[in-house]
N, C-alpha and C positions, 0 to 999 in steps of 0.2 A: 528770385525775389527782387523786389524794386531795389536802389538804392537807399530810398528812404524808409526809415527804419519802421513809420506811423501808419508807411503805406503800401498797396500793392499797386506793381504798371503792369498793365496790360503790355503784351510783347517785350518787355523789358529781358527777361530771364526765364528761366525755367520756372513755372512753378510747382510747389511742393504741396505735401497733404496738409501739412501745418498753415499756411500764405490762404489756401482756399476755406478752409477752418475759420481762420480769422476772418476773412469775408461774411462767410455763410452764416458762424453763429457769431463772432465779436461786431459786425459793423465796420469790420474795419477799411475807411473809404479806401478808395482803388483812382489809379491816375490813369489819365487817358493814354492812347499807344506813344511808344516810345520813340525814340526819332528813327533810327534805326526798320522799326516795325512800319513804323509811316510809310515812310521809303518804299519798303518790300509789297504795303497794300497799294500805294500808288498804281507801282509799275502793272500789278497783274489785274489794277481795275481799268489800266488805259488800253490794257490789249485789249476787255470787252467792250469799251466801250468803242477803239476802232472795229473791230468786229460788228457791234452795232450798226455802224455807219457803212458797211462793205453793205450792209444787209440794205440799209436803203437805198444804197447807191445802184445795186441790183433792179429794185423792186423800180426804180426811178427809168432805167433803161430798159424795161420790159420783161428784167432777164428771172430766172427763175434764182431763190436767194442761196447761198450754199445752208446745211445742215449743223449748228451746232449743240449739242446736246445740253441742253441744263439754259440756254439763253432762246434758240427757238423752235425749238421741240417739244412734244409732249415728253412725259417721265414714264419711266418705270417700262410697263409692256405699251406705254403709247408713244416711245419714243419715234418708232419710224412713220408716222399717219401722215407730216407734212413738214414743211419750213413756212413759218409765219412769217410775212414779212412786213409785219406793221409794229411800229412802238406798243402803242397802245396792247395791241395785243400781246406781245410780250410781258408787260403788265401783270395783263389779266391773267397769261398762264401762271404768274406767277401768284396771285391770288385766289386763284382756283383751287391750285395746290392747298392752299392753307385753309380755304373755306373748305376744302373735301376731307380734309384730314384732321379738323379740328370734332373726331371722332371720340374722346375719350369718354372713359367711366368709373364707376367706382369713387372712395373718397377723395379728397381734394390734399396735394402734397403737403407736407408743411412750408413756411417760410424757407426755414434754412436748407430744403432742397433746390429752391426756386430760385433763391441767392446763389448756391453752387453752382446751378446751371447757367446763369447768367453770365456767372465769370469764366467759366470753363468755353462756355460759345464765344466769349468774347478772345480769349486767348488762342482760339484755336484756328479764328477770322484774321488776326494779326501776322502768323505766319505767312501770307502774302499769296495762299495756293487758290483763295477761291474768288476772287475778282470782284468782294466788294467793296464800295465807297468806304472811305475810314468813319465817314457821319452814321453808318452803321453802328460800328463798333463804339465810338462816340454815344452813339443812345444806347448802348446796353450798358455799357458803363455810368450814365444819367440816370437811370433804374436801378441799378444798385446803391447808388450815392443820396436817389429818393426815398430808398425804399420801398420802390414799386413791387406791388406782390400779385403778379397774375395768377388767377385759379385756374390750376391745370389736373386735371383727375387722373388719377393715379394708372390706370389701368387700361391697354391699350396697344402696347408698343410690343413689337417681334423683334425688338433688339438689329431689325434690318428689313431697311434703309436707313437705320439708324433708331432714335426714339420720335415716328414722326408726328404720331396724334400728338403726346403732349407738344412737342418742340412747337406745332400747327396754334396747338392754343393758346402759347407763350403769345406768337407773332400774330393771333388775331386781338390781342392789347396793344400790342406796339404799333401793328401796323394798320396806314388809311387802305382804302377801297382806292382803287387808279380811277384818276377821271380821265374822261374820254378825251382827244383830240380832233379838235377839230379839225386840223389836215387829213385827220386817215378818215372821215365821214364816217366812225362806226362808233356806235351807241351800245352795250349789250346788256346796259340797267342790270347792272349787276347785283346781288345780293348784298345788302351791306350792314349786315348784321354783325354787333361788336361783340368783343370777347367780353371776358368777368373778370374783374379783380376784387381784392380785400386791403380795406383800409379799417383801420384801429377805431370802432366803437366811440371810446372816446374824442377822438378829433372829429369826429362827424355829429352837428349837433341835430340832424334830420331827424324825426322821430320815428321809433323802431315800428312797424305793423305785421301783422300776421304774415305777408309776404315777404317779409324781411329774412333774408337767410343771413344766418349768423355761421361763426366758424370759431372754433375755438384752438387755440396752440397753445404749447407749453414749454419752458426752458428745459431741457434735458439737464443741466447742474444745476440751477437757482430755481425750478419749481414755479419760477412766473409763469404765469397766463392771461394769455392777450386775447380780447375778444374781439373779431374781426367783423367786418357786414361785406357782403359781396353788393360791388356796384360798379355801372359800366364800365368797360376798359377805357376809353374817351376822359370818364373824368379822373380815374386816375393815374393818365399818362400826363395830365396837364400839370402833374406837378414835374412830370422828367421834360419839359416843355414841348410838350405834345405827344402825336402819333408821327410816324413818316412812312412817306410814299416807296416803295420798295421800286428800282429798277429790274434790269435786264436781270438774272443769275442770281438774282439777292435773296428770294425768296429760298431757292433751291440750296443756295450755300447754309443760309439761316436753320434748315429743319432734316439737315441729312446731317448722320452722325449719331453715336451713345451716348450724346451728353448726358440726358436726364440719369442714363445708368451709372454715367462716370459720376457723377454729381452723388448719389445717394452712396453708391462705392467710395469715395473719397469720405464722407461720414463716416461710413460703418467702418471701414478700418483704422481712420483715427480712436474708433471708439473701443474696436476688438483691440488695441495695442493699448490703450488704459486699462479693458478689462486683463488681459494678459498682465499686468503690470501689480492689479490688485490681487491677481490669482497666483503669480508669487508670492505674496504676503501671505495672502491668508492660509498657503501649505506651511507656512513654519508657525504660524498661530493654531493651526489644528495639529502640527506635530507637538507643540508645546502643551497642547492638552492632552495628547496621549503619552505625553512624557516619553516622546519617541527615540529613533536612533540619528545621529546624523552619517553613520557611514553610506549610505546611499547617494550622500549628497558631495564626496569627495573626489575631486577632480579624476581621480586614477582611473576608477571604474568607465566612468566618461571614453577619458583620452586614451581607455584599450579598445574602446569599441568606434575612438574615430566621431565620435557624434556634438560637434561643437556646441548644437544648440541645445542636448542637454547641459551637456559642460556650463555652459551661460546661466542656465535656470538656476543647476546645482551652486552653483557661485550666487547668488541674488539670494535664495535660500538660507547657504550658510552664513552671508554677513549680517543678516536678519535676527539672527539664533547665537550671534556673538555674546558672549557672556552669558549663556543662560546655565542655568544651575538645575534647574526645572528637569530641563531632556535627562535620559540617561549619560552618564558622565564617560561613555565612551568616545575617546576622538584617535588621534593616529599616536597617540603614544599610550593611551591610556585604553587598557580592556572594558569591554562593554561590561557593565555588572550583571547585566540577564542576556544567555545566551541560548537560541542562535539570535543574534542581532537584527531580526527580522520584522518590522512592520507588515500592517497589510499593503498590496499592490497598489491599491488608489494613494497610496502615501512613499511606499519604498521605490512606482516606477514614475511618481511626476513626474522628474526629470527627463526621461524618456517622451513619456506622452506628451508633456509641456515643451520639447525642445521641439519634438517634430509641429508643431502650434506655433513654436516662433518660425521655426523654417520657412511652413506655409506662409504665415503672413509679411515675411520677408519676398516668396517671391509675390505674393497678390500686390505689395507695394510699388514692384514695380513697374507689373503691368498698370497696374492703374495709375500713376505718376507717368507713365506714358501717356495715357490715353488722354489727360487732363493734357499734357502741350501736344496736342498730335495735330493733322488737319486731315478732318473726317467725312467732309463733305464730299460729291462726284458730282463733275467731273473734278481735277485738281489742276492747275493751272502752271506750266512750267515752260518759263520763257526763254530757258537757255536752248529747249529743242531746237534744229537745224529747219524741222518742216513747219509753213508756214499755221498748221492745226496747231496750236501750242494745248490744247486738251489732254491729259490723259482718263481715259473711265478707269476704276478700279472697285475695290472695294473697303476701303476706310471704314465706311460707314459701319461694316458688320462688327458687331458689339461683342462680338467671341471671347475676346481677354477680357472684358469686364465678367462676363457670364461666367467662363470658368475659374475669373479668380473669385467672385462670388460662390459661386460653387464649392469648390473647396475649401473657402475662406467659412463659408457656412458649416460645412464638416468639421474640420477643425474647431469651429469654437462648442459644438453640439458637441464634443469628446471631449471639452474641456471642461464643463456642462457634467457632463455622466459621471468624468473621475471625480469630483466635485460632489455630486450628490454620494457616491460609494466611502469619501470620506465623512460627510454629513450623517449618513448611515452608521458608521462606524463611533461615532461618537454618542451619537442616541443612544448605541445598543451595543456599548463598552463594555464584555462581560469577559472577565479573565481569563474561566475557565473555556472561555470560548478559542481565546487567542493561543493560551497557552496550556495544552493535557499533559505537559510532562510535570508531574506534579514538585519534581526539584527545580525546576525550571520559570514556574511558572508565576506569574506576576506577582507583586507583595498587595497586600489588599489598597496598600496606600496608594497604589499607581493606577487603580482600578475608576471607574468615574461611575457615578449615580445614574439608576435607569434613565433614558430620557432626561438627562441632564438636570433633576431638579434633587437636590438632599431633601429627602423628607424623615421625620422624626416617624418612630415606631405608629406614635398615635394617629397619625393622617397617611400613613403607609397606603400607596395605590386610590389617595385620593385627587392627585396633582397630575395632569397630562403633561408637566413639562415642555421640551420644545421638540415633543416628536413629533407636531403637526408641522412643524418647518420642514421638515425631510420630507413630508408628503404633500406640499404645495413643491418641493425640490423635485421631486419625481415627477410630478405632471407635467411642469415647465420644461423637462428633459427630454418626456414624452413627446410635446408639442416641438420640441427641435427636431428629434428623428423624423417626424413628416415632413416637417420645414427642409429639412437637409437634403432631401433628395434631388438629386442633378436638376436645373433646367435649361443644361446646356448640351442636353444628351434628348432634346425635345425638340423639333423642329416639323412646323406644320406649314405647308406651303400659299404660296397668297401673288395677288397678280398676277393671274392667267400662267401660274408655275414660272413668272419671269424671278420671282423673287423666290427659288424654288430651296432654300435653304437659309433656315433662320436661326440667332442666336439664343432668341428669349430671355437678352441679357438685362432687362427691367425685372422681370420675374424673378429672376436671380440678385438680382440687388434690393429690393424689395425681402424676397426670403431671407436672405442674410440680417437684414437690416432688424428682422421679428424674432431672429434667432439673438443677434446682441442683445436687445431689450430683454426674453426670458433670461439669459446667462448672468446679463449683469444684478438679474433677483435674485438666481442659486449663490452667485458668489457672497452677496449682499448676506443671503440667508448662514452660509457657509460661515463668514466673520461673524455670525450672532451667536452663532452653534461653540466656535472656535475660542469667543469670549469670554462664556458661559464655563464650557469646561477647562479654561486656566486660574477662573475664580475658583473652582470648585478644588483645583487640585492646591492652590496656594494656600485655601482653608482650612484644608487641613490638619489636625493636629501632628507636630512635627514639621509640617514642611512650610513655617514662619520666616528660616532663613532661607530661601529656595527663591532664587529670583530668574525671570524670563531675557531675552535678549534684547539686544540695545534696539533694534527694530522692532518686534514684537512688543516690548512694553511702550516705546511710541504709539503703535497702531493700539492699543489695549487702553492705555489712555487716551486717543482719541475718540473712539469709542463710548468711553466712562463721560469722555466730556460732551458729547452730543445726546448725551441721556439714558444711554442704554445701562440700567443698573441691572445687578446680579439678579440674578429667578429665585423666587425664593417659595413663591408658591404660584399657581396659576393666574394669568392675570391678562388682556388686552392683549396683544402684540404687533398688530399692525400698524400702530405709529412707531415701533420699534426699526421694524422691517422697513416702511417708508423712510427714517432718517438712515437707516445702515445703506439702500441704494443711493440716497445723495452722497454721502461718503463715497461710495465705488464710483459714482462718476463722476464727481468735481474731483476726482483725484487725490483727495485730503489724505485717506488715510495712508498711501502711498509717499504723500508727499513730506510726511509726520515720521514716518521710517525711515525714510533714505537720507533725512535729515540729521537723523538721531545716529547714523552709522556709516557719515561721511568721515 
C-alpha cells in the first residue's frame, strides 16, 4: 500500500484485497507510479522502442525486419504470417486487436468491477515487464481519479489470453483510432467506431429519449442507486483528458491478462470473508436459541484432531456466548444438565465445516493477492537476459488461479450456505421429542421453541405461518448455489485454430462465485432473523426472566432490535425485515456490534 494513508500508488507496494476495495467501492483516489516503478517502466519501454527503430533501420536498408512478437506480428495463431515493418502499421495491429475483440455480451459490469480492473491493469503495467509508456499507466490512473466508467459486457472471456473481450472494450474508450503517416504512404480507413461508457443521469442535463439506454447500480452496503445513461466513450474520456493513441506493444500489454477475473475475485472474497465473519455470529445466536451446548466449541476436541481453522471458529464462537446463562450451563468444570451433550450436526460440526471455509479462503487470498500484483501480459519483457531478444512468451495471462480459487471459493461458501439453512431448519421445526426419545433424557418443555417460530395462543392455534417461509426461500437460494458451484475450471473449450488449445474459464468462475456470495449473504441475513426470533421466544418465557445471552450475542440481538426487526408475534409482511437483516450482514454492523461488546 502507498505511503499515504488517504491514498493508493500505483507500483508503490504490494497491493492488497483491502487497498483495491477502497478503490473500487470507497473512491479512494490512487497516485500516479512511484519513482521506483517509473524507473522499471522506462527501462523496458526504451528497449521497445530501440527495437522499434532496429525495425526501421531494416526496412530503411532494404533489409527484411527481424520478428518480435506482441510489437510486429500478428497474435495468437497469426503470430507467424509476417514482420511489419511500418509504424503505422504496427499501430493498427494494435487496434485491430481491440476493434476484433471488443466482442462482448450479456449485461454490462457494475462500476466497482470496472474500478478493480482499472487499478489492477494499472499495477500490474508498473512492474516494468511489458514495455509501456508510463502515460499509459498515467491515463488509467486519470479514469479512476474521473471516474470514468466504460461499459464492458459481462460475458465473453476464456479466462485465456487473459479477459480479452472485456479488457478490448475497456481500451475501445480509452483509446483513439492511429492516424496514418504520411512517410509510410499507407491509408487503411480504418474502422473507428468508439466504445460506450456511463455517466450519472444526473450530471448530464441532455434529455432522456426512447433510445436512451439507462443502466442502473447499487451500493452493496448503503443501498444507493445510481442511475447511469450510456454515451460515447470520446465524451466521457474528456473528462480523464481525452483518449490516447496507443503505440508499438501497448495494445497487447493492455488486454492480455485476468484482470477483469482478478478484479470481480478480489470483491467476492473481501465479501466471502465478511460473510464468513457474520456466519460466526449468527452459529452462537442460533445456538443461543436452541439453548445449546458449548462443548463442541472447546479448543481440546480441535487441537486433537490438528485442525486450526476449526480451533479459530471454535474460539470467535465461544467469546460470543461469554456470559450467557441462556445455553445449557455445561462448560469444562461444570456438567452438562441434559445428557449426551449433543446438538444437531449443522450446529455441534460448524467448527469443522466453518474452519475448512476459512482454510479455503485463506488459500483463495493468496492466489488472488497474487494475481492483483502479478505481470500477466505476453510476451514479458526481461532486460537482464544475456541475448540480445530480451522477450520471454509464456503464459501469465491463463486466469487458472483465479478460476480455481473461485472455484473452490464458490464451494465453500455453497457448504456454508446448506449448514446454515440445516440450522434454519432446525429451528422452525424444534420439536423435543424429536431431538430427544430417551424420555429421562429428554428436553424440559421450557427449552423447547414454538412451531415455526411464532407462540400462538390456543385460540389462533395453526393460524400463523410464522417464519417457516424463511427456511424455504433459504433452500432455494442453496439450491441455486449447488448449480452455481460446479467447477469452471475443469471446463475448457478450445479457440484459435487450437493455438489457444486450453482455457481457464476464469470469468465464468468469478462471476459464479460472485452469484453464489449474494444468495449466502440472504441465507445468513435470513438465519440472524430465524436466530433472533427464537432467543426472544426462549427469554419469554415464564421462568427464564433471569436467563441472559452472551456479551456478543446480545450486541448482535440488539442490533437487530434497533434496525427494526421486532419479535413475531403473529403473521405479518417480512420482506423489509429480510432486506434490513442483509444490510446488517454486509456493512458488517452486526459483526462489528459484537466484537465490540466482547473485546
Amino acid at each position: 500500500m502507498s505511503e499515504h494513508p488517504s491514498h493508493v500508488q500505483v507500483g508503490a507496494a504490494h497491493l492488497t484485497i483491502a487497498d483495491v476495495a477502497r478503490v473500487a467501492r470507497d473512491y479512494q483516489p490512487v497516485l500516479n507510479l512511484a519513482p521506483d516503478a517509473l524507473e522499471r517502466v522506462n527501462a523496458s519501454r526504451a528497449w521497445v522502442e530501440q527495437t522499434v527503430e532496429q525495425i526501421a533501420v531494416a526496412k530503411a536498408n532494404g533489409e527484411k525486419p527481424s520478428a518480435y512478437y506482441g510489437i510486429n506480428t500478428g497474435f495468437g495463431a497469426l503470430a507467424g504470417r509476417s514482420a511489419l515493418d511500418s509504424a503505422y502499421l504496427t499501430k493498427v495491429l494494435g487496434r485491430n486487436l481491440i476493434a476484433s475483440h471488443s466482442v462482448g455480451a450479456g449485461p454490462f459490469f457494475d462500476e466497482e468491477v470496472i474500478r478493480a480492473t482499472l487499478l489492477i491493469r494499472a499495477q500490474s503495467l508498473s512492474k516494468g515487464y511489458s514495455g509501456v509508456r508510463p502515460l499509459i499507466i498515467e491515463k488509467l490512473v486519470a479514469m479512476l481519479n474521473e471516474r470514468i466508467y466504460p461499459a464492458i459486457p459481462e460475458q465473453g472471456s476464456l479466462g485465456a489470453s487473459g479477459d480479452l473481450a472485456p479488457l478490448c472494450h475497456m481500451l475501445l474508450v480509452m483509446c483513439s483510432t492511429p492516424v496514418p503517416d504520411a512517410a509510410d504512404g499507407i491509408d487503411l480507413h480504418l474502422d473507428d467506431t468508439d466504445g460506450e461508457a456511463f455517466v450519472p443521469v444526473a450530471l448530464d442535463n441532455t434529455p432522456l429519449t426512447d433510445a436512451t439506454y439507462l443502466h442502473l447500480t447499487q451500493s452493496r452496503t448503503t443501498g444507493a442507486q445510481t442511475l447511469w445513461k450510456r454515451v460515447p466513450g470520446a465524451q466521457a474520456m474528456a473528462q480523464a483528458g481525452g483518449k490516447i493513441e496507443l503505440l508499438a506493444k501497448e495494445a497487447l500489454a493492455l488486454s492480455n491478462g485476468a484482470t477483469v477475473s482478478a478484479a470481480i475475485a478480489t470483491l467476492v472474497l473481501q465479501d466471502a470473508e465478511n460473510l464468513l465473519a457474520n456466519a460466526e455470529l449468527v452459529v452462537a445466536m442460533t445456538l443461543e436459541g436452541m439453548r445449546g451446548f458449548r462443548d463442541p466449541f472447546f479448543p481440546h476436541i480441535h487441537r486433537a484432531r490438528g485442525h486450526q481453522g476449526a480451533e479459530h471458529i471454535a474460539a470467535k464462537v465461544l467469546r460470543y456466548i461469554d456470559g450467557s446463562t441462556l445455553l445449557d450451563p455445561g462448560d469444562l468444570h461444570t456438567n452438562p444438565s441434559r445428557v449426551p451433550p449433543q446438538d444437531p450436526y449443522s450446529v455441534r460440526c460448524a467448527p469443522q465445516v466453518m474452519g475448512t471455509i476459512y482454510d479455503t479462503l485463506e488459500m483463495a487470498r493468496r492466489w488472488v493477492e497474487m494475481e492483483v500484483n502479478a505481470a500477466t501480459d505476453n510476451p514479458l519483457i526481461f532486460l537482464d537476459l544475456e541475448r540480445d531478444y530480451k522477450t520471454i512468451s509464456g503464459g501469465n495471462f491463463h486466469g487458472e488461479p483465479i478460476a480455481m480459487a473461485m472455484d473452490f471459493l464458490g464451494i465453500a461458501l455453497t457448504e456454508l450456505g446448506s449448514i446454515s439453512d440445516r440450522r434454519m431448519f432446525n429451528l422452525v421445526d424444534y420439536n423435543t421429542n424429536k431431538t430427544y426419545a430417551d424420555p429421562d433424557n429428554k428436553i424440559e418443555p421450557l427449552h423447547g421453541l414454538s412451531g415455526f417460530l411464532v407462540d400462538e395462543p390456543k385460540i389462533t392455534e395453526g393460524l400463523n405461518t410464522g417464519l417457516m417461509m424463511l427456511q424455504a426461500t433459504s433452500a432455494s437460494l442453496v439450491s441455486d448455489c449447488k448449480a452455481l458451484a460446479h467447477p469452471d475450471s475443469v471446463d475448457s473449450i478450445p479457440s484459435s485454430a487450437s493455438q489457444e488449445d486450453h482455457v481457464s474459464m476464469s470469468l465464468n468462475a468469478a462471476r459464479h462465485a460472485r452469484e453464489i456470495v449474494k444468495n449466502i449473504e440472504n441465507v445468513i441475513a435470513l438465519e440472524f432473523l430465524c436466530a433472533t426470533q427464537a432467543i426472544a421466544l426462549q427469554l419469554a418465557k415464564n421462568g427464564n426472566e433471569h436467563l441472559t445471552i452472551g456479551k456478543g450475542t446480545q450486541a448482535a440481538y440488539d442490533c437487530m432490535r434497533a434496525a427494526g426487526v421486532e419479535m413475531l408475534t403473529q403473521d405479518r409482511v417480512l420482506y423489509p425485515e429480510i432486506r434490513q437483516a442483509l444490510h446488517l450482514v454486509r456493512s458488517g454492523a452486526l459483526v462489528k456490534a459484537a466484537r465490540e461488546a466482547t473485546e
